[in-house]
C-alpha positions as CSV (number, residue, x, y, z in Angstrom):
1,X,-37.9,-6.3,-2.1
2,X,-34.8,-4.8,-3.5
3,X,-33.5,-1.5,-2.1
4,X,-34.0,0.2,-5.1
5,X,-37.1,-0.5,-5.1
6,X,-37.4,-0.1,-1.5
7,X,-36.7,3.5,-1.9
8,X,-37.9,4.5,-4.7
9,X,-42.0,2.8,-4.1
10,X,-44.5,6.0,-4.7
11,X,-45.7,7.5,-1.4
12,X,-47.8,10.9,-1.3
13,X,-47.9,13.3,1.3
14,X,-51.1,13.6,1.9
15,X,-52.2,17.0,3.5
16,X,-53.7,16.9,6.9
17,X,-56.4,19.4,8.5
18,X,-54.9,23.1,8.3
19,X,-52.0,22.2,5.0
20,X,-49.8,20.8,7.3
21,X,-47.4,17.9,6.3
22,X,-46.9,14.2,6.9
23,X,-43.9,14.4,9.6
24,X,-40.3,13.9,7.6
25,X,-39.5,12.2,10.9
26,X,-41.7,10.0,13.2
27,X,-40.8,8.3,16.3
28,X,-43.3,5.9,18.2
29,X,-42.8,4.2,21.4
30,X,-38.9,4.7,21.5
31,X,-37.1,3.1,24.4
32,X,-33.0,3.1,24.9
33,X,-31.3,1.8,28.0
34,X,-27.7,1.2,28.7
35,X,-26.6,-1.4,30.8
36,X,-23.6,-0.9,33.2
37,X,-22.7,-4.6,35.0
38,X,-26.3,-5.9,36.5
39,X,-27.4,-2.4,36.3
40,X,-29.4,-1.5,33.6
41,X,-30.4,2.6,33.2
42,X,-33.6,3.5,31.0
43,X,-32.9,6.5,29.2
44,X,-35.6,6.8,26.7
45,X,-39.0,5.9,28.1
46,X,-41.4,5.6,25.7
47,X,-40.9,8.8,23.4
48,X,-43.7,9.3,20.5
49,X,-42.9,12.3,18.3
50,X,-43.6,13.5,14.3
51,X,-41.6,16.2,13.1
52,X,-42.8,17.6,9.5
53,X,-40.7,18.6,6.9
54,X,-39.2,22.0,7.0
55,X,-39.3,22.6,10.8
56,X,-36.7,24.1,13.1
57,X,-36.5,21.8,16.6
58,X,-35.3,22.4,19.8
59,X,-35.0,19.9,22.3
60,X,-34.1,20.9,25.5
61,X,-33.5,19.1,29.3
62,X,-31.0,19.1,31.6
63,X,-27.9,17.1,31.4
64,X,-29.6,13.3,31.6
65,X,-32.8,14.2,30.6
66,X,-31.6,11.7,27.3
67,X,-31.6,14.2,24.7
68,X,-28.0,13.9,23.0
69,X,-29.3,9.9,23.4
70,X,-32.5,10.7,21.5
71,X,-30.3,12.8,19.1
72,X,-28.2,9.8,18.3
73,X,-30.8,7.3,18.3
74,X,-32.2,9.4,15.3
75,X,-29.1,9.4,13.5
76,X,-29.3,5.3,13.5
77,X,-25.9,5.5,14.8
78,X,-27.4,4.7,18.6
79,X,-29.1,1.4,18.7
80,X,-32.6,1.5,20.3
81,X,-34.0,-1.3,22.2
82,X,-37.7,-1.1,21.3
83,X,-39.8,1.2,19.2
84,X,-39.8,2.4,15.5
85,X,-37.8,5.0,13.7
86,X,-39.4,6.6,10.3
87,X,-38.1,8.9,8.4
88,X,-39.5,9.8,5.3
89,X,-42.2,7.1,5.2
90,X,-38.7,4.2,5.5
91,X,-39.2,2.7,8.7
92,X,-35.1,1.9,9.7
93,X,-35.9,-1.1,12.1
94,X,-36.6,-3.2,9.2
95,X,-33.5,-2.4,7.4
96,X,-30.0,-4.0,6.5
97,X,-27.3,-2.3,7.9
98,X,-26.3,-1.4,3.9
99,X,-29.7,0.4,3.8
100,X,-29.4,2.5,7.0
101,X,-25.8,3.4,5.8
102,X,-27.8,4.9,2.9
103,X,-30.1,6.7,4.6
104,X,-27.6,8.2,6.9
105,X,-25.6,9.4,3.9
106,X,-28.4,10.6,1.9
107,X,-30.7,12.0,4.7
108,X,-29.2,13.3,7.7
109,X,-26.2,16.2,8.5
110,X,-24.3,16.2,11.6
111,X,-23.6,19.3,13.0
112,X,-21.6,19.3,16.8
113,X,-20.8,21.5,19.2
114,X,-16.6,20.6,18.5
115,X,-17.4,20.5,15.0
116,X,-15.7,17.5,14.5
117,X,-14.1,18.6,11.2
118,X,-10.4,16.5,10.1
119,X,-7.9,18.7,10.8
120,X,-5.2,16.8,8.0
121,X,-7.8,17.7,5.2
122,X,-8.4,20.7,3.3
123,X,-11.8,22.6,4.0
124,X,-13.2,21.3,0.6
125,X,-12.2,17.6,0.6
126,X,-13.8,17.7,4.4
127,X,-17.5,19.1,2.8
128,X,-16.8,16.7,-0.1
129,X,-16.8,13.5,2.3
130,X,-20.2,12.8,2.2
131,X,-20.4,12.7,-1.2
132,X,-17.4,10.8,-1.6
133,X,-18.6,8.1,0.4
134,X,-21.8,8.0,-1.5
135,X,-19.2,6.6,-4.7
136,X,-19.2,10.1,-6.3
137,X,-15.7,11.1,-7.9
138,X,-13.8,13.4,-6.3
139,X,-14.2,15.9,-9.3
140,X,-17.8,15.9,-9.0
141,X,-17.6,15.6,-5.0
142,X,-15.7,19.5,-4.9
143,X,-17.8,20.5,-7.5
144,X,-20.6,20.0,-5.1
145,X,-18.7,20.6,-2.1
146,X,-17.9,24.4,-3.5
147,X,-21.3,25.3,-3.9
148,X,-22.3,24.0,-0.3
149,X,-19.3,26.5,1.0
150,X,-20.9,29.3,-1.2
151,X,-24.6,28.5,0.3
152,X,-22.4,29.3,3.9
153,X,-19.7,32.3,2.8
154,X,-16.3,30.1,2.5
155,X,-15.5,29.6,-0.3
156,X,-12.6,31.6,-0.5
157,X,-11.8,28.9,2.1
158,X,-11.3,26.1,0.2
159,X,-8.0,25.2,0.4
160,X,-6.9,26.2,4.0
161,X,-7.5,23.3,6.9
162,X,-9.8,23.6,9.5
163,X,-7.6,24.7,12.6
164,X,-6.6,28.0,10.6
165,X,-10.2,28.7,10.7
166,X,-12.5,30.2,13.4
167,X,-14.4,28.6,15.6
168,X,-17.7,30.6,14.1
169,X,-16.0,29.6,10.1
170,X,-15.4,26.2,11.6
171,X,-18.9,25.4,12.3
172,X,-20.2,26.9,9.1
173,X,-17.9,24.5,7.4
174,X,-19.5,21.6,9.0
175,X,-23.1,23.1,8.1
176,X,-21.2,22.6,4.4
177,X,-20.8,19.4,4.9
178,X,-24.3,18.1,6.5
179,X,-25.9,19.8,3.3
180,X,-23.7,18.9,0.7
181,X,-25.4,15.4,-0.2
182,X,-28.8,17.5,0.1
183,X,-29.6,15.8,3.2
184,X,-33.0,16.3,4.2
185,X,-32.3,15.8,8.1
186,X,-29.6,18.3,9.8
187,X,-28.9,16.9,13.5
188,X,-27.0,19.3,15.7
189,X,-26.0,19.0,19.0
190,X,-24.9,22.0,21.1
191,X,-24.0,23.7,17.6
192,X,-22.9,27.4,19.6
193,X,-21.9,25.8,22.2
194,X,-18.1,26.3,21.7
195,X,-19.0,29.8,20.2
196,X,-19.2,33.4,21.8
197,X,-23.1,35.0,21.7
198,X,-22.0,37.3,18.8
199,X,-21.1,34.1,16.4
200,X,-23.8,31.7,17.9
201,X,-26.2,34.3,16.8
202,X,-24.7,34.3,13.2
203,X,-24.8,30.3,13.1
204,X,-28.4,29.9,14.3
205,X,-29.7,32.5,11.4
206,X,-28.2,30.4,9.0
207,X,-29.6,27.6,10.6
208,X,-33.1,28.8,10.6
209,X,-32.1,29.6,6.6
210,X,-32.0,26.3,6.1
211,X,-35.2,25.3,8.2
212,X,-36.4,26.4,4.4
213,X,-35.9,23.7,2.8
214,X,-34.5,21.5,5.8
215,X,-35.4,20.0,8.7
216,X,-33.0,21.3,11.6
217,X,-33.4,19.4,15.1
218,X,-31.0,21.3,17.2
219,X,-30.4,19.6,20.9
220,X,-28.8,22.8,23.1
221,X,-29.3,23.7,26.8
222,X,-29.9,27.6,25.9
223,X,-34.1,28.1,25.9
224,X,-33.7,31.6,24.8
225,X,-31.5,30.7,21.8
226,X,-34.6,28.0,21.0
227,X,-37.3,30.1,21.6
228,X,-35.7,32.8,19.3
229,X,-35.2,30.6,16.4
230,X,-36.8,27.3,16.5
231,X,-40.7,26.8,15.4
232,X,-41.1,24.2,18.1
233,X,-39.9,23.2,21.4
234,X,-39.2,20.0,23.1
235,X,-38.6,19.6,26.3
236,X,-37.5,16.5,28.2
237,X,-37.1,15.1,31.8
238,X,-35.9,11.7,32.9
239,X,-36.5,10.1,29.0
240,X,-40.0,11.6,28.5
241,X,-41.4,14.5,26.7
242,X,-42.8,16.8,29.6
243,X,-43.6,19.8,26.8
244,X,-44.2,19.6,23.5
245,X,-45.0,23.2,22.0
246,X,-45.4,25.0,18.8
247,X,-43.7,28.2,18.4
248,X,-44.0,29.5,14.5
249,X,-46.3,27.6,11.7
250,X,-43.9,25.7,9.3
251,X,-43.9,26.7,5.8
252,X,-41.8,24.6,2.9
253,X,-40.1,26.0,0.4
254,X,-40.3,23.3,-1.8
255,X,-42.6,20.5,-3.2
256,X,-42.2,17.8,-0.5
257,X,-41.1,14.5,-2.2
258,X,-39.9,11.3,-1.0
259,X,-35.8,11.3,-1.9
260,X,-34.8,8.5,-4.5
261,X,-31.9,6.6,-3.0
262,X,-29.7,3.9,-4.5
263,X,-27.5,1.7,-2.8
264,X,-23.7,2.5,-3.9
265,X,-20.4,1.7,-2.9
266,X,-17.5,4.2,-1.9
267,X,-15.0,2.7,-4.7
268,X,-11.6,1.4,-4.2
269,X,-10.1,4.4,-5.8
270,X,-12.2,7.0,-4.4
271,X,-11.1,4.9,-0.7
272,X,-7.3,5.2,-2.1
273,X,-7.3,8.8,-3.2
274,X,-9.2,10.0,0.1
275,X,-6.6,8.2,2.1
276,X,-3.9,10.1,0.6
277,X,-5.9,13.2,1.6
278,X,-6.4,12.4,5.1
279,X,-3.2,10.4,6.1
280,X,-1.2,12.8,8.3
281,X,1.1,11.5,10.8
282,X,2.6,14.0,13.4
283,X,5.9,13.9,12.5
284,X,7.2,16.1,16.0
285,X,6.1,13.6,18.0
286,X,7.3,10.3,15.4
287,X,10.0,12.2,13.5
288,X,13.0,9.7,15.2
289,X,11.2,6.5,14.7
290,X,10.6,8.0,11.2
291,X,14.1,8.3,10.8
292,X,15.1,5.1,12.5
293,X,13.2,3.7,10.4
294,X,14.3,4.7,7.1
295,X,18.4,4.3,8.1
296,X,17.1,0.5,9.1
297,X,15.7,-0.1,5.7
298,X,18.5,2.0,4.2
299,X,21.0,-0.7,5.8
300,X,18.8,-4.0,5.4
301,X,19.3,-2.4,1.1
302,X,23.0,-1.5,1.5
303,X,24.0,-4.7,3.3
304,X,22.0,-6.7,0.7
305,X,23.9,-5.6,-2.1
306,X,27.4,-6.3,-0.2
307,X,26.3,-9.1,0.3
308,X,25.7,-10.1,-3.6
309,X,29.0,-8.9,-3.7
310,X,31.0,-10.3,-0.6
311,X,34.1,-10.9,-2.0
312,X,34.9,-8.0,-4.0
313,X,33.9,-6.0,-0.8
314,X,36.2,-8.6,1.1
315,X,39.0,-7.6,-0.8
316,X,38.6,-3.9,-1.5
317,X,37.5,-2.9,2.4
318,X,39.4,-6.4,4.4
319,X,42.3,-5.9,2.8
320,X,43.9,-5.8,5.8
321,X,42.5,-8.9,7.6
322,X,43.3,-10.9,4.4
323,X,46.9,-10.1,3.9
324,X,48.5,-13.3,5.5
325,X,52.1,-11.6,6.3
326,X,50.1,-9.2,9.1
327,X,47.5,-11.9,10.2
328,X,50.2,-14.4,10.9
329,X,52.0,-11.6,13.3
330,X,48.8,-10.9,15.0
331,X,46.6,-14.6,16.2
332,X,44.0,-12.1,16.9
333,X,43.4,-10.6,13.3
334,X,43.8,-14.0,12.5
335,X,41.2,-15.2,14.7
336,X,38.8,-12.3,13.0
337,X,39.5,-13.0,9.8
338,X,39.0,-17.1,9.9
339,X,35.6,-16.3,12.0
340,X,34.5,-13.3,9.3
341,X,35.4,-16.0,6.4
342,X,33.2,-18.3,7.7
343,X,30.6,-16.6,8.8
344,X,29.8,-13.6,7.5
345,X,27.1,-14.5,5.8
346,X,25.5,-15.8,8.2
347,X,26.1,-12.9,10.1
348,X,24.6,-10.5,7.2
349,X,21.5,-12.7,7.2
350,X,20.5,-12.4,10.9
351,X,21.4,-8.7,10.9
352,X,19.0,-8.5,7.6
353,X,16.3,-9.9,9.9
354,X,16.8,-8.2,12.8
355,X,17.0,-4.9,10.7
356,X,13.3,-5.4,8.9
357,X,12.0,-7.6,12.2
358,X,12.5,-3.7,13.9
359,X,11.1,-1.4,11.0
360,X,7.9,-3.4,10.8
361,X,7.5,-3.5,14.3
362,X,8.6,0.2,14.7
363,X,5.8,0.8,12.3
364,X,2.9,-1.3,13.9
365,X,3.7,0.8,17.1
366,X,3.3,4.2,15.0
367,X,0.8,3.3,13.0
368,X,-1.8,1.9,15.8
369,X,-1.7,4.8,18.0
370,X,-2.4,7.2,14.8
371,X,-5.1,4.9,14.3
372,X,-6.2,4.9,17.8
373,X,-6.0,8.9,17.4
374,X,-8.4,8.7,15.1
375,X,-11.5,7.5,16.8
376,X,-12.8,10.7,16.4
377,X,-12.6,10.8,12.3
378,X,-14.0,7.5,12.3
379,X,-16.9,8.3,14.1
380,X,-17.5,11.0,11.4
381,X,-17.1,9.0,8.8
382,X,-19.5,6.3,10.4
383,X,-21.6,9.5,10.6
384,X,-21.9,10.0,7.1
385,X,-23.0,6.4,6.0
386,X,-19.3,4.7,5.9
387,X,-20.0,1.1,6.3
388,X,-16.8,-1.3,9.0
389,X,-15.5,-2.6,5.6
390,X,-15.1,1.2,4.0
391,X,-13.5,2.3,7.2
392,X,-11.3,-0.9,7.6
393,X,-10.4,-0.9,3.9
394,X,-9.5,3.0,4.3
395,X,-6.7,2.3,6.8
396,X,-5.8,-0.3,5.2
397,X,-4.5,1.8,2.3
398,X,-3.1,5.1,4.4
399,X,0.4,2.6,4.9
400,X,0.8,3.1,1.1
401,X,1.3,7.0,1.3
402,X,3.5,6.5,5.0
403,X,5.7,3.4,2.7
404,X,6.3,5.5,0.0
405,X,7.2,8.5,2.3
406,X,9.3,6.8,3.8
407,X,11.1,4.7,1.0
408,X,11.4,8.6,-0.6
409,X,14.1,9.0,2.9
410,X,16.0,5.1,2.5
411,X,16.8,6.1,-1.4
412,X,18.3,9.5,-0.4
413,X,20.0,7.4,2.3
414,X,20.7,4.8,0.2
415,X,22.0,6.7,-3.0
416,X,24.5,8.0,-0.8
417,X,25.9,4.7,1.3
418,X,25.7,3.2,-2.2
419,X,28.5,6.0,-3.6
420,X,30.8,5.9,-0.6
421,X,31.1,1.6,-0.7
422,X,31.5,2.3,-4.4
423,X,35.0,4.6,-3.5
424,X,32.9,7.9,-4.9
425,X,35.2,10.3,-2.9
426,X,38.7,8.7,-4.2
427,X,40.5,10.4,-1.6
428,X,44.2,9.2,-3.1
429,X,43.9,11.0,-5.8
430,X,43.0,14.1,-3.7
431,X,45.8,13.7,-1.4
432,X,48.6,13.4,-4.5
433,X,46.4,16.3,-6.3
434,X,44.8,14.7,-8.9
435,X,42.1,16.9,-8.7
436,X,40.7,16.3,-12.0
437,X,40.8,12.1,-11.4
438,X,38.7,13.0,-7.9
439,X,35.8,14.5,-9.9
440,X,36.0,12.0,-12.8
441,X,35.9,9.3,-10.1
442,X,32.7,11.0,-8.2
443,X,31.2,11.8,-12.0
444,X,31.8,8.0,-13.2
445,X,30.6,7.0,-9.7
446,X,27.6,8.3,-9.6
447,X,26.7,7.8,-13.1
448,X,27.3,4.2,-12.8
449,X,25.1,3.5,-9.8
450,X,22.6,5.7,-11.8
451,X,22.3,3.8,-14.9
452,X,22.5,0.9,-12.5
453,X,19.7,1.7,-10.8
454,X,17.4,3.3,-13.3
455,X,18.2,0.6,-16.3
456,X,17.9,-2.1,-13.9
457,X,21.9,-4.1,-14.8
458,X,25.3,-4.1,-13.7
459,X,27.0,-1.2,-14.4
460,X,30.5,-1.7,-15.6
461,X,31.7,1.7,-13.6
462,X,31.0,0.2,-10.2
463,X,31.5,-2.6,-8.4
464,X,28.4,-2.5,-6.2
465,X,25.3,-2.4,-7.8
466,X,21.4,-1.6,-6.5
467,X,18.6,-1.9,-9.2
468,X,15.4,-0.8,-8.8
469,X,13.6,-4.0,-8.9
470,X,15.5,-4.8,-5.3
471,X,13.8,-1.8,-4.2
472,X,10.6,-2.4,-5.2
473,X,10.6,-5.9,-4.1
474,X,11.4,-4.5,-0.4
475,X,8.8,-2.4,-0.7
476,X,5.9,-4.2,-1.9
477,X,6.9,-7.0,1.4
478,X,6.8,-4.1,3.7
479,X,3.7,-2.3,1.9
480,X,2.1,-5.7,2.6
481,X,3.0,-6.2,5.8
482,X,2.1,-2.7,7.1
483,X,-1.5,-3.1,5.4
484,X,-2.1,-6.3,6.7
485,X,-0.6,-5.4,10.0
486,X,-3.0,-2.1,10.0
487,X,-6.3,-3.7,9.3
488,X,-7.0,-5.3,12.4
489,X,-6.6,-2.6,14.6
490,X,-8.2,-0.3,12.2
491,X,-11.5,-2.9,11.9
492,X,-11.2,-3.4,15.5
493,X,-12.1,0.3,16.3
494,X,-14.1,0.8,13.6
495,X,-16.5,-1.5,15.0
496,X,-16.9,0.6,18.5
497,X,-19.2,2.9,19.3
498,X,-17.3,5.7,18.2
499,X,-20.6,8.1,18.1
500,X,-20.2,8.8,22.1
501,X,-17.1,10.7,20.9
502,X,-18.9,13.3,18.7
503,X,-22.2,14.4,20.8
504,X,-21.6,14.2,24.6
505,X,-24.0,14.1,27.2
């Protein structure tokens, strides 16, 4: 059966003694163990639950009692050993990975206690994710994104980044984001936990808001905070339900319908445009192999063209080694000269190498610890229904927003080594005066590597000439090289169980 199908088959809620609903969630018989060596730990033991539509739950236990486990085992992020997993009549274990990617982005929220937010995007573009990944343009995504932040009071927010927020504003931006795809499902683990009382109180009255039309399933340690706001409570001991209790009859806002999904696909460009968004590298800490960087490329470009041009250069800046009266006084500028004849191209060749063999490998260094660094994003964006090859194909891309950042440095560098081997500053005719030859010279100079440059031929005005096919050439090798050089990492972690990192134990 296809998943459109799949998703969109007719199934009525039927109404069960007293109006209640058909449980938006069900869990029967759900076991989870980790094994450590030999050692195998049970966590989950059996746990059999429904949760209807609309509901506020609490699930409390001590530290081990499994509930951040069970909480990530509903998510689909956790893998369960044994038991089934229903949510909204779909039962996950007999899903593709494709289709529980789709229910995660379409169904369930995350909510954390850190809030888990990404710090290099604006406020808007981080509520917009979800939507982004579900292959909505980006137009559309803020649309949807701004009324989310309205639904929580920030959206005079919308452009500031999440560390200039509070930790209260924080939280109710990531309450945007795990309604902004209308998910029916809001998970949140330790949501006031990072919060003083005063702002906690705040968060879980919006919460409960949204127990409207939502089903929240808050995991927290506080039992006053859950027996204030939640309708039920669920306590846990060593993987098993020890209390199950009702607290408040559930009332839904809202005609309860089964949610029509469709498989899509994030897009290449909405991938590319999101990876401009979130590509921030910090620049303090990399800002010298930045710049050692760029003066490498800047030279691997500058000796290039002297090298087009070796005689000429010979002759206007060897002058000296080549003037047979002084070399045959001196049998060491001799010596020099006869080894720079033969061998200077040679020379420039290896130093080429060398010179690129050290920016790509400068990069790869850079680049893998940001991507190691962000573990935590791409546990979010796992989170929110981003398949391995939408994660992988996302880092992929952020090299072309570093290249061209730093190729934006090498011109500036090069523009300028480009000038001084083309004699800009003519410093003969400043020394005899000839004030008015100087600035023709650095006026005819500049023009001519210019017009060089931009029309793409050999100037007459200079004798050294860079076009701009050179430069792109260089840059779409090292564009390449970065990407290709970025996707393993970047699939290797993107394939670890990155979820540990958001809700802790």
């Amino acid at each position: 059966m296809g998943i459109h199908n799949f998703y969109t088959k007719k199934r009525y809620h039927k109404l069960k003694q007293g109006g209640d609903f058909v449980g938006i969630l069900t869990l029967k018989n759900l076991h989870k163990s980790y094994k450590h060596g030999n050692n195998i730990t049970k966590v989950l033991k059996g746990i059999n639950l429904d949760i209807k539509e609309g509901s506020f739950v609490s699930i409390l236990g001590r530290s081990g009692s499994g509930k951040t486990t069970l909480l990530n085992v509903i998510s689909t992020l956790e893998v369960y050993d044994k038991g089934n997993i229903i949510i909204d009549g779909k039962d996950i274990s007999k899903m593709k990975q494709s289709q529980i990617n789709n229910i995660r982005n379409g169904y369930i929220g995350f909510v954390f206690q850190e809030f888990n937010l990404v710090k290099d995007m604006s406020v808007l573009d981080n509520v917009a994710t979800p939507l982004i990944l579900n292959g909505i343009s980006f137009k559309e995504a803020r649309k949807k994104a701004f009324i989310a932040l309205e639904q929580v009071g920030l959206e005079q927010y919308t452009k500031v980044r999440p560390p200039e927020l509070s930790g209260g504003q924080q939280q109710r931006v990531a309450i945007a984001r795990a309604i902004v795809n209308d998910q029916k499902i809001i998970l949140c683990d330790e949501p006031t936990g990072a919060l003083d009382d005063y702002t906690a109180k705040d968060i879980l009255e919006l919460l409960k808001e949204l127990s409207k039309t939502k089903t929240i399933i808050m995991v927290t340690h506080d039992e006053e905070f859950a027996k204030t706001y939640s309708d039920r409570l669920i306590m846990l001991v060593d993987g098993e339900v020890l209390k199950d209790e009702t607290t408040n009859k559930v009332v839904l806002e809202r005609e309860n319908r089964v949610k029509e999904l469709k498989e899509k696909k994030v897009g290449f460009l909405n991938l590319l445009i999101y990876s401009f968004l979130s590509m921030d590298i910090d620049k303090r800490k990399f800002g010298k192999t930045f710049r050692t960087f760029s003066i490498s490329l800047t030279l691997f470009m500058v000796v290039s063209v002297i090298n087009q041009n070796l005689d000429v250069f010979t002759e206007k800046y060897l002058r000296f080694f080549v003037q047979s009266e002084v070399a045959d006084k001196n049998i060491v500028l001799d010596f020099i000269y006869q080894f720079l004849e033969q061998n200077i191209s040679s020379m420039i060749q290896v130093i080429l190498f060398i010179l690129i063999g050290f920016c790509i490998v400068s990069y790869l260094f850079v680049f893998t610890i940001n991507i190691i660094n962000k573990k935590r994003e791409i546990a979010v964006l796992k989170a929110f229904g981003a398949s391995q090859e939408s994660i992988a194909l996302l880092f992929m891309l952020r090299p072309i927003k570093f290249t061209l950042s730093i190729f934006k440095d090498t011109l500036g560098y090069t523009f300028i080594l480009v000038l001084l081997i083309n004699g800009v500053l003519d410093f003969k005719s400043f020394i005899v005066a000839d004030y008015l030859e100087f600035f023709l010279n650095i006026f005819r100079v500049t023009y001519g590597v210019l017009v060089s440059f931009f029309l793409n031929f050999n100037s007459g005005l200079i004798l050294f000439h860079i076009h701009y096919s050179h430069v792109f050439y260089l840059f779409t090798v090292v564009l390449v090289l970065f990407m290709l050089g970025s996707l393993i990492p970047a699939y290797k972690i993107s394939k670890a169980n990155t979820i540990r990192m958001l809700a802790k134990e």
